[in-house]
Residue, then its C-alpha position, 0 to 999 in steps of 0.5 A: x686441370x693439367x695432370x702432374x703425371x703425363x698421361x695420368x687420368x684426370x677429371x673434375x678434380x679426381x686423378x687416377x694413377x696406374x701399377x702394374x708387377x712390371x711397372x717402372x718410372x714415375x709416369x703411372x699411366x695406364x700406357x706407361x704404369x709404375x711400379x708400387x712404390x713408384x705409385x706411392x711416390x707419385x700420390x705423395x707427390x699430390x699431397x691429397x691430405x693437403x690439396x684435398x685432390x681425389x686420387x686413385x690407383x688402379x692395380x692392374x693385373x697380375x702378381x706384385x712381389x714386393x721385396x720388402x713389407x708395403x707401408x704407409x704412414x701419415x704422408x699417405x692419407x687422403x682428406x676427410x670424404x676424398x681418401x686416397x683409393x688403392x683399388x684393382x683396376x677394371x677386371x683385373x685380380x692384382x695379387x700382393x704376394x710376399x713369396x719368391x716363385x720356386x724354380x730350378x728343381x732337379x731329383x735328388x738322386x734318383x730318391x724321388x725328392x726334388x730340389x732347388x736353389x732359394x735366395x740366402x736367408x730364406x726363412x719360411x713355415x709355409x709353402x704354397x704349392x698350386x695356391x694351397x698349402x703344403x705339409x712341412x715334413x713331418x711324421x707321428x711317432x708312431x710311424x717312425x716305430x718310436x716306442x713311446x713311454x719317454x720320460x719328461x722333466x723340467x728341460x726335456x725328455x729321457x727317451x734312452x727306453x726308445x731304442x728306435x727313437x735314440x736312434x732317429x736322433x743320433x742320426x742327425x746332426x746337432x744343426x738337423x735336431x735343433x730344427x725339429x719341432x714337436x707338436x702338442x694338440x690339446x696340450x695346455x688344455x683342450x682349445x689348445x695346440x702348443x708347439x716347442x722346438x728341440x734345443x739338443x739330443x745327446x746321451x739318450x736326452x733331448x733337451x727342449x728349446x726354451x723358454x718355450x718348454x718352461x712356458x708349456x710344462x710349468x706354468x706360473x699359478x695365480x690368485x682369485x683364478x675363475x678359470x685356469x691356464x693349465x701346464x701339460x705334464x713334461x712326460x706328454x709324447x707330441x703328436x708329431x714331430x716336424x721339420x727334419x729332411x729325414x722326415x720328408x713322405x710325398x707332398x711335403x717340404x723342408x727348407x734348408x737354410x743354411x744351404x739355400x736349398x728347398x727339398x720337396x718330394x712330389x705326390x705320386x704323378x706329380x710333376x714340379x715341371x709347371x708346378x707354382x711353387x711358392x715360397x714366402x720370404x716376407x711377414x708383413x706384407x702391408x703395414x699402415x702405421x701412423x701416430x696418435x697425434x699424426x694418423x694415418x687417414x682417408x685411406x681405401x683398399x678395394x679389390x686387392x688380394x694379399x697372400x704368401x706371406x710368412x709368421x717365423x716367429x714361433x719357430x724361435x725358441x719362444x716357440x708356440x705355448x698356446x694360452x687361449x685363441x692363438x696367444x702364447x706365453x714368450x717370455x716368462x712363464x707368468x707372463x701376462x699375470x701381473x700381481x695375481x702370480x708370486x712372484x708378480x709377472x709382467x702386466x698387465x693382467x693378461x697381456x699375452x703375445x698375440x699372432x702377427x698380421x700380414x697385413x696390420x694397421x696402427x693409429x689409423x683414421x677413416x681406414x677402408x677395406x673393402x672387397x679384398x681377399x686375405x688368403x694363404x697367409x702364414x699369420x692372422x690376415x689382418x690387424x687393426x690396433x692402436x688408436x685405429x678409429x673408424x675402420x670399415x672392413x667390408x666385403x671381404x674374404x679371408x680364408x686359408x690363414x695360419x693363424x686368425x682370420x682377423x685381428x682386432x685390439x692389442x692385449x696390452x691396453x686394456x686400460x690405457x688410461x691406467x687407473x689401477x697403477x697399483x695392482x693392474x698397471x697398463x704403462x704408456x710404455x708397454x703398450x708402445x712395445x706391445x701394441x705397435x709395429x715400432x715403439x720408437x716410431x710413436x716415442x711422442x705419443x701421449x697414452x690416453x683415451x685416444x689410443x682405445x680402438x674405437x668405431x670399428x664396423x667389420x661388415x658383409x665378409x666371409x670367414x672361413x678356413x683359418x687356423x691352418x697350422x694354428x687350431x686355436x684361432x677364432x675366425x675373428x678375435x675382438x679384444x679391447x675395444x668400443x663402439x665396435x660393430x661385427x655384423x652380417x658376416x658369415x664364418x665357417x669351417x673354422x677349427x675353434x671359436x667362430x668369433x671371440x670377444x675377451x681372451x684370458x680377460x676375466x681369468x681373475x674376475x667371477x662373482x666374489x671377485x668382480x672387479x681384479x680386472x677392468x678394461x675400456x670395453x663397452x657398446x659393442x655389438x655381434x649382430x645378424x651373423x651366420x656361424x656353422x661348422x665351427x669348433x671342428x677340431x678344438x674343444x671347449x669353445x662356442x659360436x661366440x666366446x666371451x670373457x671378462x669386462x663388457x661394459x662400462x658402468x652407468x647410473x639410471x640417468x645414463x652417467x658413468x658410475x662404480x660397479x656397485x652403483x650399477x644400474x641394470x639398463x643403463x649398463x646392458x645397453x653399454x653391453x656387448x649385445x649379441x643379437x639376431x645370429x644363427x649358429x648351427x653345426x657347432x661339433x665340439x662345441x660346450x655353449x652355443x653362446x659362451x659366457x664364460x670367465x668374469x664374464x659380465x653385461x652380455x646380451x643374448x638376445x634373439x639368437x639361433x643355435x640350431x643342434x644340441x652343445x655339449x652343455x647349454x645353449x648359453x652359459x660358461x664357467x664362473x661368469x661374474x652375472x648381468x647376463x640376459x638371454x631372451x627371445x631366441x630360439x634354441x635345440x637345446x632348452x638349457x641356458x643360462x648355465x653356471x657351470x662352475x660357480x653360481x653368478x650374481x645374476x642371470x636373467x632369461x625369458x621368451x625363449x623356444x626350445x626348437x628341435x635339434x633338426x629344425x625344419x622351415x617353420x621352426x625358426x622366424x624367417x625374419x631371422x634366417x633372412x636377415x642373418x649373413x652378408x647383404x648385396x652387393x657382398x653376398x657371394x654367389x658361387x653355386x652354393x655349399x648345402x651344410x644342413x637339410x631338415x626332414x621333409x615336412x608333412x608340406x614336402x617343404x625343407x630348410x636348406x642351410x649352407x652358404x653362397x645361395x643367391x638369385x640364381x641357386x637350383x635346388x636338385x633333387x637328385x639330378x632334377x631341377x625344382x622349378x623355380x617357384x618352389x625355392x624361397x631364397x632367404x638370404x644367402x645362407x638359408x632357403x626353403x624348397x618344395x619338393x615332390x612328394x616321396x623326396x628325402x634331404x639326402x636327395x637334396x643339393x645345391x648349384x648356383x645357376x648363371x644365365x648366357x647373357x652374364x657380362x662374366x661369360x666371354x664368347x668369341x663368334x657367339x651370338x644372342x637369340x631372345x623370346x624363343x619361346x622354347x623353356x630356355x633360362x631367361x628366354x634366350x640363348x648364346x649361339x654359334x654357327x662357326x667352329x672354332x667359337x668358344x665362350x669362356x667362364x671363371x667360376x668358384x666351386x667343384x662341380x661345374x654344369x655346361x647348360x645348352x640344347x640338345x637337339x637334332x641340328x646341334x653338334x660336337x661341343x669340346x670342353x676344356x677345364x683350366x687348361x686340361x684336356x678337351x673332351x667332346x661332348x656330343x649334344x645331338x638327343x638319342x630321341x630325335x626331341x629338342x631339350x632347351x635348358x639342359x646340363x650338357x656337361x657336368x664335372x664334379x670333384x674340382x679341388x677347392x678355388x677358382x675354375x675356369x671352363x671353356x666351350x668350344x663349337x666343334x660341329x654341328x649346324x649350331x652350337x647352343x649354351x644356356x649358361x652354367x650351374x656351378x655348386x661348391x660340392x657334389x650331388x648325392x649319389x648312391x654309389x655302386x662299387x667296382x666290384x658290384x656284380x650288377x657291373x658287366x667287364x670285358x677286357x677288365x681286371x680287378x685289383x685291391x689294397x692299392x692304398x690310395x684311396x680308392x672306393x672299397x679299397x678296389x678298383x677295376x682296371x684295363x689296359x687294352x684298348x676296346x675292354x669295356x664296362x656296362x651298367x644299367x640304373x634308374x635315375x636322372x643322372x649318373x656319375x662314372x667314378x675312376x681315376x685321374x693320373x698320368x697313365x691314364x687315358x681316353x675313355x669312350x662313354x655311351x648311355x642308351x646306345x647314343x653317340x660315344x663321348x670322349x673323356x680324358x682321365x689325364x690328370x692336368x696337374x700331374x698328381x694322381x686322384x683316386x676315387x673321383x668322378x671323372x664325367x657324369x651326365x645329368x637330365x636324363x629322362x625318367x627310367x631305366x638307362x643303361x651307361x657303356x664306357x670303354x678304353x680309348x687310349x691311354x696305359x690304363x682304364x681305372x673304373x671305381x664304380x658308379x654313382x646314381x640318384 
């Protein structure tokens, strides 16, 4: 075969093109790379839907900065079986990014605020700051010394009785007021988070933006309601208020668009110098939109991550007046209503503005997504709508969205055939607008069957984190849809729903009224998925949330028929079946499993809910009926509730009621084990502990977090479990035996990677096998020349170096990202060799990707057995600064330094030589301080061994009180006694300890 492209992969068939960020020209060779587009060009020019040619495109690494959305359409696809692959390149972490890096900056004047110049127009309501998230400026009322008691109406506020509020706005200019955005949490109801800007302040009246204001203080009523969509009294004071440069406190931003200027002013030590600083200027990053009668097809994304991209829209006067799960009213204030409001708003029933996705596809076929990660996006992270059809979305993570994780179904299609024109019209027209990037793009398209989303499977991801700047969000929101498949993912810390199916739907619909609403929904399926820490921050909601429509309906011969005709088991089993999901840690949440507004055809069928809801374990308010709940096991015994009014039917048996703290023998673990990601895409990142049961009278315990795998160590304290005594159920759940006279607080988690993993890099190291002398595997990885050094990239915030200490062992340097190497000595104060023990340990890392490298110093040999890496920290009992068992020389206390330290104290030197000494009992300690830029070196000593360096330099320039700065595990039973003394530096910060 002769390639196309000179120096382009070829085999058998298959053609392998290469992007890189700085990639040029048209050759996409691995020597010679293109750019994106380039790229793009180039598999178009191999027409693969047409030739039926198999081609890849390996991204390599680095990060791509597209000036504009990333988009494909029909003339992209692949051919049935062979799909065009957009993949990462071997080893390499492309990152798709929508945001211009920030540089430039200078002070302001010595006001402690920096700025820099940003290209004309940018517009943004996020920034990134080191990959995560930064406040916009913002401040409450109340600690701008705003009196409160202002007086609302119908355009806005009288605030002339708050002298120190007319005073804040007389202070700015008309352009400075128009920017300012208040914030109502709980404001349209208590699983609500509704957002207006102010239009103008003049007089002692602010005048709101509108129709934001009318959309959020005087809502349209409707008929036949069996649930309501409540308006918030105009007098309401927000919580905060938001982006002003005069509201600026440390950490925060405002982006001046007119004046080009982006303002920032840094956290105490924090130093812009080296800072990444990203602004976004794109919203959609990705865009895949076909036609109903030309699809997108056979198309694959693997191993890619998008990220920085931006939602400007709520920043409109429309604003953000949040109905339910992040859709909002925009337009009139009865929009969405139909001929249920008087007068008729626009339909049909329910077609509210849903959140914009930064990476969104239309009219798609044979669509994968596979292994990427959605992070630091400014709306939801992906959409799928509009006559997609066979979707795989796999493997992946997405965290850190400001809106929904993921996306699926348009709120304007419920019944794209439109058999109800009368009362409930659904026009080929507005679903064109509605439902897709460009109406006129798919102006041709004929409106039927074939744009109902169907045969979406969204497999083996993890959710967690959405909802960053709007609380409303679900992890997932599924809405009109067939044949859909939501199974074996896990979805945690998440501020509302975990996963909602319906949104507004069924509002009109309830037992006496079962049919104002219909939609295309049936055959879709929530299945063998884990849910915990949800509901943290909205109230109202569930695990799973469910409204509305959920079936089609089906004689007992298995043919469609009308709802009065219904037969039971034909139509459940067209149903949304939720089954084999475990839930637990649902901290505001009513039901478990919630059925709620004309809800019908729901099967609840072997489900955990692990703790007590507020109301029931399954139910809602004004359900329609035809719901089951069966075989499942719950804390709370009360389900099937009709909170409101009664249903026509519901059914329930062969539940168990299991306690609130259910330990290993409580719940099948058939079930626990066959909940969450599968492998490959289970993650293993040393593990999160979210749940610990009581001991049992068998010292067995039920450990339930997430990123458990093959090589997770269960602690007890700082000692290790021997591995026969940990029982891996899945990679959300285990059960451990544990010695007698443990209890769960002593209970942590850490994932354990052998020496000879391939993602270890080792330079001047060698393999040792069948030493025969306890090492993790039988084998080590050893150096004999300084200068050796093996490296590790690991996700979590506690991090273990495993090695030997032994008598022919040396110094180890250890650096983490960057920072300051510190020695470590590993030559054992007993003379003993200890094979496979943590010699190095670093506990409070911020969240994300770590990289740690081991450095041979001296000594004879240095030995590495590996690395433990854990999501958090492990238990300790801590001991203040200011407790008198603490012996100071050359020490001072001080106190009410506002920064978080433990107590509110710490003790501090500033000569060199003072020294701090504690004695404890256990197997590990941890010495708390403070990591900042006039910090220093300290020396650390237990047991009269050789003195450890340790660096207290922040490598990010930011102060971190309150934060274990080393800790030392494995240490032999007893007694022991820590030393630690200031080396250099301006100060020596000590908080205290921290002890089994």
């Amino acid at each position: 075969m002769t390639a196309l492209f000179p120096g382009s992969a070829t085999a058998a068939g298959a053609t392998t093109l290469y992007a890189s960020p700085t990639g040029s020209g048209s050759t996409c060779s691995q020597a010679a790379p293109c750019s994106l587009t380039g790229a793009q060009a180039a598999v178009r020019a191999l027409n693969p839907a047409g030739s039926g040619a198999s081609v890849t495109v390996d991204l390599l690494d680095g990060t791509y900065r597209p000036s504009t959305s990333w988009k494909f359409t029909a003339a992209d696809s692949g051919s049935p079986g062979r799909p065009v692959v957009w993949q990462a390149a071997p080893g390499a972490h492309p990152v798709i990014s929508g945001a211009s890096q920030v540089t430039g900056w200078t002070e302001v004047a010595g006001s402690g605020v920096w700025s820099a110049p940003v290209p004309a127009g940018s517009a943004s309501r996020q920034l990134y700051v080191n990959g995560q998230e930064a406040p916009i400026a913002q401040a409450s009322p109340g600690a701008l010394g705003f009196a409160g008691g202002w007086s609302g109406s119908a355009t806005g506020y009288s605030i002339s009785g708050d002298a120190a509020a007319t005073a804040w706005f007389a202070g700015l200019t008309p352009a400075q007021v128009a920017g300012v955005e208040f914030d109502y949490p709980a404001g349209n109801g208590a699983w609500t988070e509704s957002r207006c800007r102010v239009a103008s302040y003049g007089g002692g009246v602010l005048t709101m933006a509108q129709p934001c204001w009318t959309d959020v203080t005087a809502r349209a009523g409707f008929s036949q309601g069996s649930g309501g969509l409540p308006s918030m009294n105009p007098s309401t004071m927000p919580a905060l208020l938001q982006d002003a440069k005069a509201l600026l406190h440390p950490g925060q931003w405002f982006l001046d668009q007119a004046g080009s200027t982006l303002y920032y002013q840094p956290l105490p030590g924090q130093q812009l110098s080296g800072t990444d600083v990203e602004l976004p200027h794109l919203e959609t990053l990705l865009q895949g939109a076909g036609t109903l009668a030309a699809p997108l097809h056979d198309l694959t994304f693997s191993g890619l991550q998008f990220s920085y991209a931006t939602w400007n829209d709520p920043s409109s006067p429309a604003g953000f007046s949040d109905v339910q799960s992040n859709l909002r009213i925009t337009g009139a204030h009865n929009q969405g209503m139909c001929t249920f409001a008087n007068p008729a708003g626009s339909c049909p029933w329910g077609a509210l503005t849903q959140p914009l996705a930064n990476v969104d596809f239309t009219a798609t076929t044979n669509l994968s997504l596979t292994g990427n990660r959605f992070a630091e996006l400014g709306g939801a992270g992906l959409g799928v709508r509009y006559g997609a059809r066979n979707t795989l979305v796999q493997g992946n993570e997405f965290t850190d969205t400001a809106s929904t994780g993921l996306l699926l179904g348009c709120t304007a299609d419920p019944n794209p055939t439109n058999p109800n024109p009368a009362t409930d019209p659904d026009t080929a027209a507005v679903i064109k607008q509605s439902c897709t990037p460009d109406a006129s793009a798919v102006s041709g398209d004929i409106i039927g069957t074939n744009e109902i989303l169907t045969g979406t499977t969204v497999a083996d991801n993890t959710v967690h984190h959405t909802g960053t700047d709007y609380s409303s969000a679900p992890g997932i929101t599924l809405l009109f849809a067939q044949g859909t498949t939501i199974t074996h993912n896990t979805l945690y810390d998440l501020p509302y729903d975990a996963i909602t199916a319906g949104v507004s739907q069924g509002h009109t619909d309830q037992a006496s009224t079962p049919e104002n609403v219909v939609n295309i929904n049936q055959n879709n399926s929530i299945g063998n998925n884990v849910f915990h820490d949800y509901m943290s921050v909205r109230s109202d909601g569930g695990a799973v949330y469910a409204e509305g429509h959920q079936a089609q309906y089906y004689d007992a011969s298995g043919n469609p028929t009308t709802y009065d005709r219904a037969d039971p088991v034909q139509t459940l089993a067209h149903g949304l079946q939720v089954t084999g999901n475990v839930a637990y840690n649902g901290h505001n949440a009513n039901f478990t499993y919630y059925d709620d507004a004309g809800s019908e055809w729901i099967n609840w069928q072997g489900n955990a809910g692990i703790g007590i809801p507020s109301i029931a374990s399954t139910g809602g308010c004004s359900q329609t009926g035809h719901i089951w709940t069966t075989g499942s096991y719950f804390s709370l015994a009360t389900v099937n509730k009709a909170a409101c009014a009664a249903a026509v039917d519901l059914h329930a048996g062969g539940n168990t009621t299991i306690p609130a703290t259910p330990g290993p023998g409580d719940l099948p673990s058939a079930l626990l084990s066959g909940a969450g990601p599968r492998a490959p895409y289970a993650r293993s990142d040393g593990g999160r502990t979210r749940y610990v049961s009581p001991v049992s009278g068998g010292n067995q315990v039920l450990i339930a977090g997430d990123g458990f795998g093959t090589a997770t160590q269960v602690y007890a304290g700082g000692t290790p479990l021997a591995a026969g005594s940990v029982q891996l159920l899945g990679s959300g759940f285990l059960v451990a035996t544990v010695p007698a006279g443990t209890t769960a607080g002593q209970l942590w988690v850490a994932g354990r990677v052998d020496d000879s993993d391939p993602s270890i890099g080792y330079q001047g190291f060698a393999t040792s096998g069948n030493r025969g002398v306890g090492d993790l595997g039988d084998d080590v990885h050893y150096a004999t020349a300084d200068g050796s050094t093996a490296s590790y990239a690991f996700t979590g915030a506690t991090l273990q170096v495993y090695g030997e200490l032994n008598t022919d062992q040396g110094t180890l340097g250890i650096t983490v990202d960057g920072g300051t190497q510190q020695s470590v000595n590993t030559v054992p104060t007993d003379g003993r060799r200890h094979s496979n023990v943590p010699v190095f340990t670093v506990t409070g890392l911020s969240a994300g990707p770590h990289t740690v490298t081991v450095s041979k110093l001296s000594g004879q040999y240095a030995t590495l057995d590996g690395f433990g890496t854990a999501a958090t920290a492990p238990p300790a009992l801590r001991t203040n600064d200011t407790d008198p068992s603490i012996s100071y020389s050359g020490f001072a206390g001080t106190g009410n330094r506002g920064l978080g330290d433990y107590g509110d104290d710490v003790h501090y030197a500033s000569a060199d030589g003072s020294t701090a000494s504690y004695t404890f009992s256990g197997s590990f300690v941890l010495v708390y301080g403070e990591l900042n830029t006039d910090q220093g070196n300290i020396g650390v000593a237990i047991d009269g061994g050789p003195q450890q360096t340790v660096s207290t330099l922040s490598a990010d320039g930011v102060r971190h009180s309150d934060t274990p700065v080393f800790s030392a595990a494995g240490l032999a039973g007893g007694s022991h006694t820590i030393v630690i003394t200031k080396l250099s530096g301006q100060y020596s910060t000590l908080d205290g300890f921290g002890t089994p």
